[in-house]
C-alpha positions in Angstrom: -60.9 -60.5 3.3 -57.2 -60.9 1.5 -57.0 -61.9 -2.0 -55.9 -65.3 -2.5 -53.2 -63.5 -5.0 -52.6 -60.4 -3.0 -50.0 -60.5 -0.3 -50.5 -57.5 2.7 -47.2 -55.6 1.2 -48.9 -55.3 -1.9 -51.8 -54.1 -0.2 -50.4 -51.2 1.0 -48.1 -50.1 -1.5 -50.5 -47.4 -3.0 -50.7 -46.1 0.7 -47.0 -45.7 1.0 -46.8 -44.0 -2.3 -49.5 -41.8 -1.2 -47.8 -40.4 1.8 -44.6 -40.4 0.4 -45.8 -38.3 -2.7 -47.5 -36.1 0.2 -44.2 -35.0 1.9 -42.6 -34.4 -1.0 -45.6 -32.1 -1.8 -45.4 -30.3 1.7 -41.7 -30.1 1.8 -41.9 -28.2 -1.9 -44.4 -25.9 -0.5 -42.7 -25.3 2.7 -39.9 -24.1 0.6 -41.6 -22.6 -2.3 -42.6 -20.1 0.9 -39.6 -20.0 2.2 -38.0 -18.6 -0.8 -41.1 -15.7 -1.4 -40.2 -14.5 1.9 -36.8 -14.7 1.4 -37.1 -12.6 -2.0 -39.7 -10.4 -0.2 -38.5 -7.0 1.0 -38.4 -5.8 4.5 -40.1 -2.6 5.4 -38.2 0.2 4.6 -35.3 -2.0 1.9 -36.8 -0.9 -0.8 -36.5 3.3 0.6 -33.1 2.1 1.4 -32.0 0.8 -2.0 -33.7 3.8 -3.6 -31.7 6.8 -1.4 -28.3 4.3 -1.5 -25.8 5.9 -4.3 -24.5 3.6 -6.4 -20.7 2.5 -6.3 -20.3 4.9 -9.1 -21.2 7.5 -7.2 -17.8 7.5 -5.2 -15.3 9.6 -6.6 -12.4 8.0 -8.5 -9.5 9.8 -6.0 -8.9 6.8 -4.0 -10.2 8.4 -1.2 -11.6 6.0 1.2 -15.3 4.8 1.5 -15.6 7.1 4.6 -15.4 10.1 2.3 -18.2 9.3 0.0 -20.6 10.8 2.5 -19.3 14.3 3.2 -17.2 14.5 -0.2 -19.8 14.7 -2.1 -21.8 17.4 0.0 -19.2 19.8 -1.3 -21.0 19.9 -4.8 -23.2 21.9 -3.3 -21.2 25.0 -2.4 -19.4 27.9 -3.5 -16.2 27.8 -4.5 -15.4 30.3 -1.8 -16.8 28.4 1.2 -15.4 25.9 3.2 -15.2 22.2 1.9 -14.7 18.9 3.9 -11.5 17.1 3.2 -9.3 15.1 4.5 -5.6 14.2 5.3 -3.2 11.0 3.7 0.1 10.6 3.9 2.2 11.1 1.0 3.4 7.8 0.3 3.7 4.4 1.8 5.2 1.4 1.5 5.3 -1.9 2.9 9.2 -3.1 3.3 10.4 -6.5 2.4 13.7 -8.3 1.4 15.1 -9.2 -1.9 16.5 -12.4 -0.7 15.2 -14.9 1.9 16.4 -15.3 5.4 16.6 -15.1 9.1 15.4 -12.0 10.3 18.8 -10.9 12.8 17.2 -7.2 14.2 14.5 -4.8 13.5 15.9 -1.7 14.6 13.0 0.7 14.4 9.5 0.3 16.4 6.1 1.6 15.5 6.0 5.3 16.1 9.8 5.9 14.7 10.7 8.5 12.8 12.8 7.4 10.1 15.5 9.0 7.2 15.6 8.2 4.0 18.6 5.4 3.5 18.8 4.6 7.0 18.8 0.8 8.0 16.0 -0.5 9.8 16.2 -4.1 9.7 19.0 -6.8 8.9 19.1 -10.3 8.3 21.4 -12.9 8.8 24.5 -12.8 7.2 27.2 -14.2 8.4 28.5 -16.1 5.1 28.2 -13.4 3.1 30.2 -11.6 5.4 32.9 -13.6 5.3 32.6 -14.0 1.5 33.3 -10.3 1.5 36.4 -10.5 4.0 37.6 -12.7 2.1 38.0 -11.1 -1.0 38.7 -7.9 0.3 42.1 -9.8 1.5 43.0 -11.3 -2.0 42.2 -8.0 -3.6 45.0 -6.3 -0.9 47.1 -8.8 -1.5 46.6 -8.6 -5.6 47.5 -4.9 -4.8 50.8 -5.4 -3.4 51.6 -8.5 -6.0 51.3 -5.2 -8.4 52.9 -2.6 -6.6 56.1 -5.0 -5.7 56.1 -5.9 -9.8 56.8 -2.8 -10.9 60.1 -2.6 -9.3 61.0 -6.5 -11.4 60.0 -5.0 -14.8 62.1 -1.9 -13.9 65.2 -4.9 -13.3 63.7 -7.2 -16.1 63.0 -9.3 -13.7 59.8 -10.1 -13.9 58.3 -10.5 -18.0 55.7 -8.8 -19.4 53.6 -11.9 -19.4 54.0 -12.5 -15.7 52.9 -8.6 -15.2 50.1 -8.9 -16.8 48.9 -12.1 -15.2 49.3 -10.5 -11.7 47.3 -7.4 -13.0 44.8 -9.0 -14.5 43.7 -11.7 -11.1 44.0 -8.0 -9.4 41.1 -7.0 -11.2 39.2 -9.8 -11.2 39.3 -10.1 -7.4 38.2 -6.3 -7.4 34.9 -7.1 -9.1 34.5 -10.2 -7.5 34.6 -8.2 -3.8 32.1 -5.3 -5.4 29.9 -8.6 -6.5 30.3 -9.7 -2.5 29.5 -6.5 -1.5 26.3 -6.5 -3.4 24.9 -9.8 -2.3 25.7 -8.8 1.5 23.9 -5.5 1.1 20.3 -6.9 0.2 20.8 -8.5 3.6 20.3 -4.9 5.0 16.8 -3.7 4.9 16.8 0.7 4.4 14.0 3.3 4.4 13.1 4.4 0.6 11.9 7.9 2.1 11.7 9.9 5.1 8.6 9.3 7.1 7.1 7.1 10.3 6.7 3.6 11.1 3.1 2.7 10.7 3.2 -1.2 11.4 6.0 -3.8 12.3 5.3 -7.0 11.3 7.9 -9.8 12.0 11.0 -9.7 14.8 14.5 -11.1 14.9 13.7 -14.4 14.6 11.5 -14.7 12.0 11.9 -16.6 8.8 11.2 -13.8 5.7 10.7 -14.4 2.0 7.9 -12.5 0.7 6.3 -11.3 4.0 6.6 -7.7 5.1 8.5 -6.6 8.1 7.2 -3.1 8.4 5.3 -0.4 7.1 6.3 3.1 6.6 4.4 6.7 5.5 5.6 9.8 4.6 3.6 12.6 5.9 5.6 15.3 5.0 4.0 16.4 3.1 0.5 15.5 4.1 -2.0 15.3 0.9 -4.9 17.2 1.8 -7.6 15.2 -0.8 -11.1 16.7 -1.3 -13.9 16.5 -3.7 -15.4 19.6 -5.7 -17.9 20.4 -8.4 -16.5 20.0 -11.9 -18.0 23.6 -13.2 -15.1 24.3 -10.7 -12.3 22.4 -13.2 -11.8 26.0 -15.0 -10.5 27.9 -11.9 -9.4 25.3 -9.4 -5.5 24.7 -11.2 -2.0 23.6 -10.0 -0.4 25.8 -7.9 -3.7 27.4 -6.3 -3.2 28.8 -2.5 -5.5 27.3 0.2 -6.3 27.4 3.7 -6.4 24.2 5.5 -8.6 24.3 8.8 -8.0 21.3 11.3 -10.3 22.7 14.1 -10.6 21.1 16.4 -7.8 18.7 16.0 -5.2 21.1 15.8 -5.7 24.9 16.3 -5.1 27.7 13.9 -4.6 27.7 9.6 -2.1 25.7 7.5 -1.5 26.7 3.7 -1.7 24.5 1.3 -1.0 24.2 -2.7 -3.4 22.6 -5.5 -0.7 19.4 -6.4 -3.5 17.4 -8.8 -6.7 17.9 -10.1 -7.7 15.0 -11.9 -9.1 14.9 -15.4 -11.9 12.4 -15.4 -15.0 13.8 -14.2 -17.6 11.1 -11.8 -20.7 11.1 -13.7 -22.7 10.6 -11.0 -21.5 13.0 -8.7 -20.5 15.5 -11.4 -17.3 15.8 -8.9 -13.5 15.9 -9.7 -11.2 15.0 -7.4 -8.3 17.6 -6.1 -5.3 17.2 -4.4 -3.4 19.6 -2.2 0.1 19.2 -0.4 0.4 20.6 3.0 3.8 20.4 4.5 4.6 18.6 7.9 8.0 19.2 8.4 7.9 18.2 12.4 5.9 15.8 11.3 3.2 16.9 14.0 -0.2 16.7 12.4 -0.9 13.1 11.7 -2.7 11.7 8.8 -6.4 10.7 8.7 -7.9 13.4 10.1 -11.2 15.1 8.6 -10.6 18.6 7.4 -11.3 22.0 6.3 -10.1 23.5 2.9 -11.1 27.1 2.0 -9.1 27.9 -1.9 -8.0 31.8 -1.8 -10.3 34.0 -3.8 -7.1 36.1 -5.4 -5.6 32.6 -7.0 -9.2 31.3 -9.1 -9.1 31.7 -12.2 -11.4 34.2 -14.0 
């Protein structure tokens, strides 16, 4: 029987609010359960988390990740055995342009060998090209202006006024073609070092500014980077002879020299880092492969 006051909405109101209130209730323990198992370990994480070496444990040589496996296995052997290592180039960099343009030829591919100074790319640059031609012609023709004065002053013909004008826009135009010059050459794009082209990036064509257009490494020499113990740091020094290994990459024993052992000891590893330069002068063992170093007993220290 309905309440001559109550209409049916009212009625059920405290139904409404009752299921409401009970899926806001599920939905919080849904994902009250959700987050337990979320924070809740799978078998074997915790093992995991416990044998994992922490990111200190990597030593600080800038070797890659790769490394931090086998590097650190090296703590554990004699200073005469055999260690693992392994080979990086020298140097690299990537090779831009001081000035943006049109990219007009790339004149080296992946795989090139290049010289020191050579040119491997150019942009366009045919303004400042004729900005150059052109003062090169009122710097001949200031040259001649001098040369054909001379012989006036010799007649006072010509005042000393005069001479000196002539002499003086001479010069002027002489700096003013070395200024040409200048602008003109960071069109050209050279090699900074002798090495091989790692990675082209743009093409003739190509709009640069601050992008790349190739990529170069020096691997001769090759640095031969490898991890010992630091109750080693009193014998290992610069200048100590070693035996490189590349089996079975390449076959036989290269010689190498200690070029850096670094100061700073990793805690965690009780490791230093030590560098070696091997040289590559055909340049025909490539960089990034995993290595043997053996240091020669008659060079330790005592």
């Amino acid at each position: 029987m309905t309440h001559p006051h109550t209409t049916p909405c009212q009625k059920t109101a405290p139904m409404t609010l009752f299921m409401r209130g009970s899926r806001v209730a599920l939905l919080a323990a849904w994902g009250l359960a959700g987050l337990t198992q979320a924070q809740t370990p799978a078998p074997g994480a915790a093992a995991a988390r416990l044998t994992s070496p922490p990111p200190s444990a990597v030593p600080a040589n800038r070797l890659p990740d790769a490394t931090a496996s086998w590097g650190v296995g090296n703590r554990n052997r004699n200073i005469t055995d055999e260690l693992e290592c392994l080979l990086e180039p020298n140097m690299a960099a990537s090779l831009g342009t001081q000035v943006p343009g049109i990219i007009a030829e790339v004149l080296v591919d992946r795989g090139d060998v290049v010289a020191a100074g050579q040119v491997v790319a150019r942009l366009q640059a045919g303004a400042e090209q004729a900005s150059v031609e052109l003062k090169r012609a009122q710097t001949d023709y200031g040259q001649r202006r001098v040369k054909r004065n001379e012989e006036l002053v010799a007649q006072q013909l010509l005042s000393e006024s005069e001479r000196d004008e002539v002499e003086t826009q001479t010069r002027l135009a002489a700096i003013e073609l070395k200024q040409q010059e200048a602008v003109l050459a960071q069109r050209v794009i050279r090699a900074p070092f002798s090495g091989v082209v790692v990675e082209r990036m743009l093409n003739p064509g190509d709009r640069v500014y601050e992008e790349k257009i190739l990529r170069i490494a020096q691997i001769d020499p090759l640095r031969v980077e490898v991890v010992v113990p630091a109750r080693w740091m009193d014998k290992v020094h610069k200048g100590l002879r070693a035996e490189v290994n590349l089996a079975p990459h390449h076959n036989g024993k290269y010689a190498a020299r200690v070029a850096v052992v670094d100061r700073v000891v990793d805690a965690a590893t009780a490791t230093v880092g030590v560098r070696l330069l091997l040289p590559n002068p055909r340049s025909a063992i490539p960089a990034g492969l995993r290595c043997h170093v053996r240091f020669l007993s008659g060079d330790l220290r005592d």
